[in-house]
C-alpha positions as CSV (number, residue, x, y, z in Angstrom):
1,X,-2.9,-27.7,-15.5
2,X,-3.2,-25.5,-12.6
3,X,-4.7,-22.2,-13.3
4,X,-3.0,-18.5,-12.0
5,X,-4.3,-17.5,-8.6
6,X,-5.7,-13.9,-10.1
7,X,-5.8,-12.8,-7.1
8,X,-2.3,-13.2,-5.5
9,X,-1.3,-11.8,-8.8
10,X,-3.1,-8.8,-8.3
11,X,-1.6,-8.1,-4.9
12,X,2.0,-8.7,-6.1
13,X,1.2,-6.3,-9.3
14,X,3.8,-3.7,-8.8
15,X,2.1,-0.4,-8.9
16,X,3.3,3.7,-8.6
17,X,2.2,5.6,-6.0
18,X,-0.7,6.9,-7.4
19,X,-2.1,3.5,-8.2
20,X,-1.3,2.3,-4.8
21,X,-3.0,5.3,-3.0
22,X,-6.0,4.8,-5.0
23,X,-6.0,1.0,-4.6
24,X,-5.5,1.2,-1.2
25,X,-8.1,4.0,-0.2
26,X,-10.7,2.0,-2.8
27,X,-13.3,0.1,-0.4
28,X,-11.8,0.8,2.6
29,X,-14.1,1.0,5.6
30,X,-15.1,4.3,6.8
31,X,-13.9,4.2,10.6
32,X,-10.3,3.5,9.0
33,X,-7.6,6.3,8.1
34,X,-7.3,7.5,4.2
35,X,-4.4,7.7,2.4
36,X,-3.1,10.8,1.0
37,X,0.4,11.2,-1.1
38,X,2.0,13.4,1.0
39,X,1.5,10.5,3.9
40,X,2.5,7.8,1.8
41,X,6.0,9.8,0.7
42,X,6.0,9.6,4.4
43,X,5.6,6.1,5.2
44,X,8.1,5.2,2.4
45,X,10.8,7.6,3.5
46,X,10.2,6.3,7.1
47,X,10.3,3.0,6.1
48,X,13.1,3.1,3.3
49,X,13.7,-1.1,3.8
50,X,10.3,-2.0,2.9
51,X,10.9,-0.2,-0.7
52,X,14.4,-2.0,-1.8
53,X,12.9,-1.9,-5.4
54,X,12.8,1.6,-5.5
55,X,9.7,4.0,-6.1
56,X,8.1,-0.1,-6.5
57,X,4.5,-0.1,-4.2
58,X,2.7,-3.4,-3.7
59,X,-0.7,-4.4,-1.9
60,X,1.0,-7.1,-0.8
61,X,3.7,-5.6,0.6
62,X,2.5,-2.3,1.7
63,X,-0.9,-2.0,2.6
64,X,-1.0,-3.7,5.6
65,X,1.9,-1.9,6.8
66,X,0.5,1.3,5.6
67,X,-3.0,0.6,7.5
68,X,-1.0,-0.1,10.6
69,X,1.6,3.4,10.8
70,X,-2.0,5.6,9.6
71,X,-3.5,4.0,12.6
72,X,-0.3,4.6,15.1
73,X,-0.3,8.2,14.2
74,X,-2.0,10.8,16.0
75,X,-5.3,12.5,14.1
């Protein structure tokens, strides 16, 4: 019997926004952009088709995606 991978599990866990922003800011490395939730209301009302669930965040989905529009933005 094949055991479940914990960890895709994890990053498919569909989470609020406040467990996604404080997922996503947890060990991140210093020289990167945080995450606040004004930014992330933001991100999600910019990119409306990456949220067809709703007010549903993912690591999976998201955080990538989140780490790349903090880094396109201006300081």
């Amino acid at each position: 019997m094949k055991l479940p991978d914990v960890d895709r599990l994890y990053s498919e866990k569909e989470r609020s926004l406040t467990d996604f922003l404080q997922l996503y800011n947890a060990n991140l490395p210093l020289t990167f952009k945080r995450a606040s939730a004004p930014l992330l209301v933001e991100f999600k009302d910019t990119h409306a088709d990456a949220f067809k669930g709703g007010e549903v965040w993912s690591l999976d989905l998201h955080r990538k995606k989140v780490m790349d529009w903090l880094s396109s933005r201006p300081v």
